[in-house]
C-alpha positions in Angstrom: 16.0 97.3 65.4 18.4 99.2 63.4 20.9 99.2 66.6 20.5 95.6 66.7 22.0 95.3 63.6 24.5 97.4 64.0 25.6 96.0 67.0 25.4 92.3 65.3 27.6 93.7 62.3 30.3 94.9 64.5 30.4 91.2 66.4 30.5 89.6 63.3 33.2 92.1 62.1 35.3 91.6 65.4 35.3 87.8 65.4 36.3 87.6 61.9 39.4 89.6 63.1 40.1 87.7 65.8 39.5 84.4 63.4 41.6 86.0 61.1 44.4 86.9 63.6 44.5 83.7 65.2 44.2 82.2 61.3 47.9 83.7 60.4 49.0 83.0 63.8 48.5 79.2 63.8 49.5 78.9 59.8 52.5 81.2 60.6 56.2 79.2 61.0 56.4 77.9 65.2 60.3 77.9 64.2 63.0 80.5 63.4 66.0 79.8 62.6 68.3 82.9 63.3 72.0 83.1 61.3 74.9 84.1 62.4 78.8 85.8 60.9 80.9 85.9 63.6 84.3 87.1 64.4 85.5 84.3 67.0 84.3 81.1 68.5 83.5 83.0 72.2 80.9 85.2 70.0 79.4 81.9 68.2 79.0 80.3 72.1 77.5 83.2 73.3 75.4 83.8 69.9 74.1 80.5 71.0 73.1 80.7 74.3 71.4 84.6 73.9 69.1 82.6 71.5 68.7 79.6 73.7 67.1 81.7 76.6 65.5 84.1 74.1 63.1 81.0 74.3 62.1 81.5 77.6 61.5 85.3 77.7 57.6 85.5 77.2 58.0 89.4 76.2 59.8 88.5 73.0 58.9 85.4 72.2 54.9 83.9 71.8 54.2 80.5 72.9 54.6 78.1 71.2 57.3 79.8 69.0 60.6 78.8 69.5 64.5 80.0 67.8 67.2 78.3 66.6 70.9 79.7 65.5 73.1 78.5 62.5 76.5 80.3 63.4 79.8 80.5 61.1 82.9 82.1 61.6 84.2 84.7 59.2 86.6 84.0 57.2 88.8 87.0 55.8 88.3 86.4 52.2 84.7 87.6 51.1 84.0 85.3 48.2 84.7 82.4 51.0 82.2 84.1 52.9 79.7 84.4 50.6 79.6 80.6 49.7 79.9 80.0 53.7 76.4 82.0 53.7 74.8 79.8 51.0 75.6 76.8 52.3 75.8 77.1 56.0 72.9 79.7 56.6 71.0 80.1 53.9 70.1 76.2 53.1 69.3 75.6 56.8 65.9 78.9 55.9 67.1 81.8 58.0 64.8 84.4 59.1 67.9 86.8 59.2 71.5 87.0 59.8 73.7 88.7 62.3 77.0 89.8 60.8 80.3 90.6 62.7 84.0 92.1 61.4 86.8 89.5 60.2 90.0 90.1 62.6 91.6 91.0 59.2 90.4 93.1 56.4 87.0 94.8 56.3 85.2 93.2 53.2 83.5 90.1 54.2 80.7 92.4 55.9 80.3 93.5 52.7 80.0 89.7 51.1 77.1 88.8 53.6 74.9 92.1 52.9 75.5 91.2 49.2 75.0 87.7 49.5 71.5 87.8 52.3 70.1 90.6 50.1 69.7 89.3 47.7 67.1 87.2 48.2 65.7 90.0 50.7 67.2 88.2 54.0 67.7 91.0 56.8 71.0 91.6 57.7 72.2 93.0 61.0 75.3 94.8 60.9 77.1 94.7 65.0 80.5 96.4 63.8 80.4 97.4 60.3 80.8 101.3 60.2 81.2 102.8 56.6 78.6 105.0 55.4 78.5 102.8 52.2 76.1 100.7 54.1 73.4 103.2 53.9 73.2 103.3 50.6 70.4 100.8 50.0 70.2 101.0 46.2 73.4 98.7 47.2 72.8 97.0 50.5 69.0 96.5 50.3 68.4 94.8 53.6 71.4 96.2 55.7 70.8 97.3 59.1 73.0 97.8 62.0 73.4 98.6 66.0 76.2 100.6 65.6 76.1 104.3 63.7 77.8 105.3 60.3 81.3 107.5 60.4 79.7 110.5 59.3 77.1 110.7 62.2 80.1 112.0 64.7 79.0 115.5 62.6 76.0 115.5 64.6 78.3 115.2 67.8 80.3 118.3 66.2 78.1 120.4 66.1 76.7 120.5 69.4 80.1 121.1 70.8 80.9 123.7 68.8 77.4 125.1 69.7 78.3 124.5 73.4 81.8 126.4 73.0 80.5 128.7 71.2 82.4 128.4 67.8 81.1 129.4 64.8 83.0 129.1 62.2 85.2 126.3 61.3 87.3 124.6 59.0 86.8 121.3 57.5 89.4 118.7 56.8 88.3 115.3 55.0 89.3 112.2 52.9 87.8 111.9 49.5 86.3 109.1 50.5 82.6 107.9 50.7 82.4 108.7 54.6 85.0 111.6 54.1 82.3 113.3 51.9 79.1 111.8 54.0 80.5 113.5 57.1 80.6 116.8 55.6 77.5 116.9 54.0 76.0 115.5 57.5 77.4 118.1 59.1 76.5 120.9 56.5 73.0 120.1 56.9 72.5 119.3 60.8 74.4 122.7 61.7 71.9 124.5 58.8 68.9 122.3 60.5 69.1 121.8 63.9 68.4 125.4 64.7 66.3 128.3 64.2 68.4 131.2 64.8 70.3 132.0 61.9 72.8 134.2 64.1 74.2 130.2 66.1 74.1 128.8 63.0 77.8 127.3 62.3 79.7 128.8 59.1 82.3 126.2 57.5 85.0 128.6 56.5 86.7 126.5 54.5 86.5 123.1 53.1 90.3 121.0 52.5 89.5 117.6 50.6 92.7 115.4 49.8 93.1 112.1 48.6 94.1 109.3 51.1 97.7 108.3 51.1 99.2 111.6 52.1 103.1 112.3 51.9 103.1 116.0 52.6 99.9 118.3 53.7 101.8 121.6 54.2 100.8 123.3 50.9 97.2 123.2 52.1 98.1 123.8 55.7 99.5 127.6 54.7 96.5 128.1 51.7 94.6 128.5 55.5 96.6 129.9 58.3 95.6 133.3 57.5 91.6 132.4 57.8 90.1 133.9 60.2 88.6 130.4 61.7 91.0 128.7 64.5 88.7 126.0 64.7 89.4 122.3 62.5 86.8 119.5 61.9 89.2 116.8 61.0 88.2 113.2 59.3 90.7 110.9 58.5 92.5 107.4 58.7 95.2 107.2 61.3 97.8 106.9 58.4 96.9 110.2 57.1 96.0 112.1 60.6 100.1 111.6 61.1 100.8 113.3 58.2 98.6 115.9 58.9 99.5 116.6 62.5 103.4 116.5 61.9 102.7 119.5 59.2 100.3 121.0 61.7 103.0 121.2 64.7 105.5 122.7 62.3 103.7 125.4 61.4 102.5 126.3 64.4 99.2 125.5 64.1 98.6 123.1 66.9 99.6 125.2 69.7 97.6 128.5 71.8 95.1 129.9 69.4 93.8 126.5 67.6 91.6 123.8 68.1 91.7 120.4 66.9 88.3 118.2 67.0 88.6 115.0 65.2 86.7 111.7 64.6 87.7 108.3 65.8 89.8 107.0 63.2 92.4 110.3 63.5 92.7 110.2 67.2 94.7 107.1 66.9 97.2 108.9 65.3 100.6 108.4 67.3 101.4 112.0 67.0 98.4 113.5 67.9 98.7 117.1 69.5 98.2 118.0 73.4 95.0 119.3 73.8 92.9 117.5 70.8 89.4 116.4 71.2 87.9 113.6 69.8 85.0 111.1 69.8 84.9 107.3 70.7 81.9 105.4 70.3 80.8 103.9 73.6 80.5 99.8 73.1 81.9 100.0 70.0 84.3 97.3 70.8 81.4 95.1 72.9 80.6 92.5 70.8 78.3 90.3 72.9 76.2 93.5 74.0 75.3 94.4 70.3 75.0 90.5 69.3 72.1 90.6 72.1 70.7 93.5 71.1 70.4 92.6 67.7 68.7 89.2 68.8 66.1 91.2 70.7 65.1 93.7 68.2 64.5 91.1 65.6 62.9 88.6 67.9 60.7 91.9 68.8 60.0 92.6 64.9 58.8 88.7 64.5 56.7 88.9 67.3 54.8 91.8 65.9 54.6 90.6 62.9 53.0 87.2 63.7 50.0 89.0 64.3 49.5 91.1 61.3 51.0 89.4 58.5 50.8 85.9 56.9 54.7 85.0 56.9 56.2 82.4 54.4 59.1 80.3 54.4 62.4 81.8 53.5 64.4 80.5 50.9 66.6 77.3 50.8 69.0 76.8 48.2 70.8 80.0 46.6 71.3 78.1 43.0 67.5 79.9 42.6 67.8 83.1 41.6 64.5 83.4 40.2 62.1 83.7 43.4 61.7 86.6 46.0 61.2 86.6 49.3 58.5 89.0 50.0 58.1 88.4 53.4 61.9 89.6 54.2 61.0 93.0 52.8 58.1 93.1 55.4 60.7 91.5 57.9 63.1 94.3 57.2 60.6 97.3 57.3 59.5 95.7 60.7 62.9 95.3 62.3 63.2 98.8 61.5 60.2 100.5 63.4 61.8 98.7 66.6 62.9 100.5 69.2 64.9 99.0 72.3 64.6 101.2 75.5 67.3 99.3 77.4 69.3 97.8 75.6 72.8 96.2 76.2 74.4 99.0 74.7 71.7 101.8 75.7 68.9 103.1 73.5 68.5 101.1 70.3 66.5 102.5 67.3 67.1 102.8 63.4 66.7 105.4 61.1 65.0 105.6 57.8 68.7 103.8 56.1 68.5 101.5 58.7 71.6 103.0 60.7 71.8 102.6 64.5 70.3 106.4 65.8 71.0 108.0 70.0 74.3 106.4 69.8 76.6 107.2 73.1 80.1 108.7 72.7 83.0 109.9 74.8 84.5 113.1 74.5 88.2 112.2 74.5 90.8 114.9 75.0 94.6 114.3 74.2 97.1 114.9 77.3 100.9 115.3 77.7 102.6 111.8 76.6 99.4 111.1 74.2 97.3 110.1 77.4 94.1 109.6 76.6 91.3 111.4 79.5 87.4 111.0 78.9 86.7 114.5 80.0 82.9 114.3 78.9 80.2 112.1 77.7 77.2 112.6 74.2 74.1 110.3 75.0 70.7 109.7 74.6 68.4 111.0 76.7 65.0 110.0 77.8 63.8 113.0 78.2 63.5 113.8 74.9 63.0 110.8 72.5 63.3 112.6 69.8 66.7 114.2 70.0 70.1 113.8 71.2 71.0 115.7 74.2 74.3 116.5 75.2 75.9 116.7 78.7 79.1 117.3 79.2 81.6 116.8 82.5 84.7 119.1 81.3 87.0 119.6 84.3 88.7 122.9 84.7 91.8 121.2 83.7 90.7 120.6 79.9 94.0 121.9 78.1 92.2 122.7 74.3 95.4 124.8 74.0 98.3 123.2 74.2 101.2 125.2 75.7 100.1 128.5 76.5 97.6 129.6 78.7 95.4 133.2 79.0 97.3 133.1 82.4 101.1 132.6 81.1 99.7 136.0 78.1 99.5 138.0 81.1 102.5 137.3 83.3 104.8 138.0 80.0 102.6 141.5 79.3 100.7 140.8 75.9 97.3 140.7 77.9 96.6 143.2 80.4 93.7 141.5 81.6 91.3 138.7 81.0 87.7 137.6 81.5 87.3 134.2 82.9 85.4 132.1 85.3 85.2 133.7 88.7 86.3 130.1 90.4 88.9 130.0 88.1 90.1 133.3 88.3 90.1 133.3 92.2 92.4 129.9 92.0 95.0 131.5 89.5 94.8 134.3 92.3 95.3 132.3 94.4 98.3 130.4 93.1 100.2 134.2 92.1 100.4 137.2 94.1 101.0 139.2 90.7 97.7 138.5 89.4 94.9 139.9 91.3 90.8 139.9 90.4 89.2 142.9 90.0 85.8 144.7 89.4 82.6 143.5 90.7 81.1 139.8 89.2 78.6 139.9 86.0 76.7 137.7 84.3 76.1 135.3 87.2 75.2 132.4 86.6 75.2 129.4 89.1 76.5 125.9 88.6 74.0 123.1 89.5 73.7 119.5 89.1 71.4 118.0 86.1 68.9 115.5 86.9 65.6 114.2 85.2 62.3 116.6 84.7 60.5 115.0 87.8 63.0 113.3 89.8 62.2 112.6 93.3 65.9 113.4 93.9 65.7 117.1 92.5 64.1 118.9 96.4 66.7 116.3 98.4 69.7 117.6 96.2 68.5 121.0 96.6 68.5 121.1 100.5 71.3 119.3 100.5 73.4 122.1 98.7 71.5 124.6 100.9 72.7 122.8 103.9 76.6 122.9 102.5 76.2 127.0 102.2 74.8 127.5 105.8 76.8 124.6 107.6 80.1 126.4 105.8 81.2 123.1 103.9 80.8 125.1 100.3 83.4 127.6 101.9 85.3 124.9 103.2 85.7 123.4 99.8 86.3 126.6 98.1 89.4 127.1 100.3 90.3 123.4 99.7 89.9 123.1 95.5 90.2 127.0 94.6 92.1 128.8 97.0 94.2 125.9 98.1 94.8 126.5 101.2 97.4 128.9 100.1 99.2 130.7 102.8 100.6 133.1 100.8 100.9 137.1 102.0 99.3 138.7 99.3 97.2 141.8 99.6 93.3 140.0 100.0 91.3 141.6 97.0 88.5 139.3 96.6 87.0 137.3 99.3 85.1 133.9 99.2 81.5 134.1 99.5 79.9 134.4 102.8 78.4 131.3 104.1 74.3 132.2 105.4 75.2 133.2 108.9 74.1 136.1 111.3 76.0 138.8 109.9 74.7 138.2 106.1 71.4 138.2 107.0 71.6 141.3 109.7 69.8 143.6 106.8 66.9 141.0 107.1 66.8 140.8 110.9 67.1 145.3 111.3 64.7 145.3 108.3 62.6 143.0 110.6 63.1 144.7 113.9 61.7 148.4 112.4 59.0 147.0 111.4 58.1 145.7 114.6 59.0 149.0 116.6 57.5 150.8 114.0 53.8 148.7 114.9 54.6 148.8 118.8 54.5 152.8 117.9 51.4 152.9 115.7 49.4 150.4 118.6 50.2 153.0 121.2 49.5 156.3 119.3 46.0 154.3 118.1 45.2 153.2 122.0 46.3 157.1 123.1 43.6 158.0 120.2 41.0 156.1 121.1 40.6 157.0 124.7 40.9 160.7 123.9 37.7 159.6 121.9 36.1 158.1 124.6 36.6 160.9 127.3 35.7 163.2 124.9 32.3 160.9 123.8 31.2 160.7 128.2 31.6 164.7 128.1 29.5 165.0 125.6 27.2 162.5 127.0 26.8 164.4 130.4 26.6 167.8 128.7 23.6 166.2 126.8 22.1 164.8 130.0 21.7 168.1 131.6 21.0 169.9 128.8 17.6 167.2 128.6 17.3 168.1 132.4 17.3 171.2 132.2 15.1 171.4 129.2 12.6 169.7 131.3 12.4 172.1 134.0 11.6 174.8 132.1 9.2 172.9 130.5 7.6 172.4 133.8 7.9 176.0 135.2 5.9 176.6 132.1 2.9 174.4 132.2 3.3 175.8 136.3 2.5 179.1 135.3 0.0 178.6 132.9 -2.2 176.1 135.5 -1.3 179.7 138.3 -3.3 182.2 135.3 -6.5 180.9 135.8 -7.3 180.4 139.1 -5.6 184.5 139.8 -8.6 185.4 137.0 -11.3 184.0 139.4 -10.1 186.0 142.7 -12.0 189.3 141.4 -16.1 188.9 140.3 -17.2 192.6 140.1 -14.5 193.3 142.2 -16.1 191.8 145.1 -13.9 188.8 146.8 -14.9 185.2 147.0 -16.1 184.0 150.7 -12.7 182.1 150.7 -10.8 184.9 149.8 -12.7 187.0 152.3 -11.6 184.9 155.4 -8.4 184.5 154.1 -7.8 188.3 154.2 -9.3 189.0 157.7 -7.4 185.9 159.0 -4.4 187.8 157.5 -5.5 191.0 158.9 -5.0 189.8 162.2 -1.8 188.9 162.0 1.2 190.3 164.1 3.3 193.0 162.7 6.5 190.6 163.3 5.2 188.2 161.3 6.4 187.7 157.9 4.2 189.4 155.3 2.0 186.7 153.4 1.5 187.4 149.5 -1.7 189.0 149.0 -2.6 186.2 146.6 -2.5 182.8 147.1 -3.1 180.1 144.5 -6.4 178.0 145.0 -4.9 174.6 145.2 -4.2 171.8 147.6 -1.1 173.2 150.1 0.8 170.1 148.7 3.6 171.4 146.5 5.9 168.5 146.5 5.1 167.3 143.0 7.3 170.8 142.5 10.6 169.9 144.3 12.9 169.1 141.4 
């Protein structure tokens, strides 16, 4: 009975859900009307008609729910834009609003996050990059596709992890991002791992205020650090200033390295052999405007079913009411996560700032040419964490004019330690440099692919197949060696492709033991007959040893049956009648005759029973 109940309870229970569930979804809004800031008219058309076929994409949108988009343009004066907001967007109930850059100044972004949060409306940033928006004491409902400045220290730190440098020198603005990046970059290269020996030491920090005229008294204040190695943030404007002091001092050539954030690698005078970051899609305006429409009609979906949502506010002359349900809006656009999105993996973090962004590793050439030599992205294997992959060709100049090669040839180096390929190509290339001693630390290149992918064993042979079919030696003579025809004494040679004559040490290892068991089956056949001759000897010794045991045996009982019957030839020494006519047929024999025994047994004449 008592399970009855139970059972009833819980039926009860679950239909009031349900009734519950479907109670919010029916009283919830059927209509959402989505805002939009935009930069130009082509981003308002295509804001438009992302939201019209929004309606038509079951995943995102319930039935029966449809959106609708209230778009302005921005205009560069922020005070503009704020009214624009009131009374374009605002009076028309928007569920959110998706804000863009002005073509000219930066502030209106600013206007709109002031303006929407007020009254709690979520705001989705698609361009704006200060770190100021994270501060949400200020910006209460600001989120955004794109990262902050300052999270390019998280990018620094794995290359300097991946180049091994540790220990650096920091150069920043004393600005809101200037000091954001470094205190990112303090923490993440304290944080991100375990062993206190890779952890990266900032040498020294350099803060200056922007507007720079000169930056050489605080150039020399660190040329005799020990660190080579410069984190650099700062406006194109000042990144000129800094770069012409730099390269007269020396401090941009063999021996340094520059690594610097977006802003600085504009700079017209940046140095050969500077690396830098650029934010993949940061300049794709419709792919962010698309992802931005997803997440949030992803956050409204969910949040049809849990929560009762109300009406958003209509006219911004009341300042008195608060929108509750934007708050819940806000903390639900945040949980979101976007596998695929148009500009790759989209998710927030706890400031509502854009996290797994994707950069380029940019590295300055001769005449300022610009080459993506690698590439900082999100990877699915680990959801948690940024991976880093990198593509640097062998050409990567990080310093500028002189090479380890060019140390040597001019006698300050007598030697150096460097990649074999490499070495063998400047070999290759220069009969007066020559490799030498025998390879250590091997380890083999390889091409990344996914944990589990069904490409990983067809990859594998087919590299397998390039070092037996010769192409790998083909190629080294093609990209390392060149071809080069030059008569130089041979002192390295490229490695042997899997043919005969490396693998004869398998085949002769193979062949002894073979011989070796041909020799051990004829010595154990030899053996075993030995055995068996040996075994029929014995055999027949046995056998006549039993036969001949048996006839003495016989000879034996013989005698002992004669004893008897010899006993009963004398009775008082008087002769039995037999024995009497025996001995007078005996006397009457011939002399020539052949003498009879003078005893003869008293048994049948038939003897054959004793023919053995």
């Amino acid at each position: 009975m008592s399970y009855t109940v139970i059972l009833f309870v819980i039926c009860c229970y679950g239909q009031l859900a349900s009734a519950e569930i479907d109670r919010r979804r029916f009283s919830n809004p059927t209509y959402y009307n989505v805002g939009g800031v935009l930069s130009s008219n082509e981003s308002i058309a295509f804001f438009k008609d992302t939201i019209s076929k929004l309606n038509f994409k079951d995943q995102y949108v319930p039935r029966g729910v449809t959106y609708h988009d209230y778009s302005i343009l921005m205009d560069p004066n922020p005070i503009k834009t704020a009214l624009n907001v009131c009374k374009d967007l605002i009076a028309h109930r928007i569920y959110a609003v998706v804000v863009s850059h002005p073509l000219i100044g930066d502030l209106s972004p600013a206007a709109v996050s002031y303006t929407s949060g007020f009254y709690h409306i979520p705001v989705i940033g698609i361009s704006s990059r200060d770190s100021a928006f994270s501060d949400k004491n200020i910006h209460v409902s600001f989120l955004r596709t794109v990262p902050p400045y300052s999270h390019q220290a998280d990018v620094w730190v794995d290359v300097l992890k991946h180049f091994n440098y540790m220990k650096v020198i920091v150069i920043h603005s004393s600005d809101t991002d200037g000091r954001a990046i470094l205190g990112r970059f303090q923490t993440t290269s304290q944080s991100m791992h375990d062993d206190v020996d890779r952890k990266v030491v900032v040498e020294q920090v350099i803060e200056f205020e922007p507007g720079l005229d000169s930056f050489s008294d605080k150039l020399m204040d660190v040329k005799g650090a020990q660190a080579r190695v410069f984190l650099m943030y700062a406006s194109k404007t000042d990144a000129e200033i800094i770069f012409r002091d730099a390269t007269f001092l020396n401090m941009t050539t063999a021996g340094y390295v520059w690594m610097v954030t977006e802003q600085a690698l504009d700079a017209a005078n940046a140095p050969e052999g500077l690396l830098g970051l650029r934010l993949v899609n940061a300049t794709n305006e419709h792919a962010h405007i698309q992802d931005s429409i997803y997440v949030l009609a992803s956050a409204i979906r969910d949040m049809n079913t849990t929560e009762e949502i109300s009406a958003p506010p209509s006219d911004c002359d009341n300042s008195g009411s608060i929108w509750t349900t934007g708050r819940l809006l806000f903390d639900y656009i945040r949980r979101q996560s976007l596998e695929n999105g148009a500009t790759g993996h989209v998710a927030f973090d706890d400031h509502g700032d854009r996290v797994h962004a994707e950069y380029d590793m940019v590295n300055v050439r001769a005449q300022g040419e610009h080459v993506a030599v690698g590439k900082y992205f999100y990877s699915k294997a680990s959801p948690f964490f940024t991976s880093i992959f990198y593509a640097l060709i062998a050409t990567l100049k990080i310093h500028a004019k002189c090479t380890e090669k060019d140390l040597v040839k001019i006698s300050k180096l007598m030697a150096f330690i460097w990649d074999s390929s490499r070495l063998e190509f400047e070999a290759a290339q220069d009969c007066e440099l020559v490799t030498a001693g025998e390879l250590f630390g091997r380890s083999g290149y390889g091409v990344g692919l996914q944990k589990g992918s069904p490409w990983a064993d067809l990859v594998t042979l087919a590299i397998l197949d390039f070092h037996e079919s010769g192409v790998m030696e083909s190629l080294d003579n093609k990209w390392i060696l060149r071809n080069n025809m030059l008569n130089c004494e041979e002192n390295e040679k490229t490695p042997n492709t899997l043919g005969l004559k490396n693998m004869a040490g398998v085949f002769i290892l193979v062949l002894a033991g073979i011989i070796g068991g041909i020799v051990l089956i004829v010595i154990e056949v030899v053996y075993k007959r030995h055995q068996i001759r040996k075994q029929k000897r014995m055999e027949i010794a046995r056998h006549a040893a039993d036969r001949w045991r048996g006839c003495v045996e016989k000879r034996k009982s013989l005698r002992a049956s004669l004893l008897p019957s010899q006993r009963r030839v004398k009775s008082n020494g008087v002769k039995e009648a037999g024995s009497i006519s025996l001995a007078v047929d005996r006397g009457a024999r011939r002399r020539d005759e052949p003498r009879v025994p003078r005893y003869l047994p008293a048994y049948t004449p038939d003897v054959s029973h004793l023919v053995v």
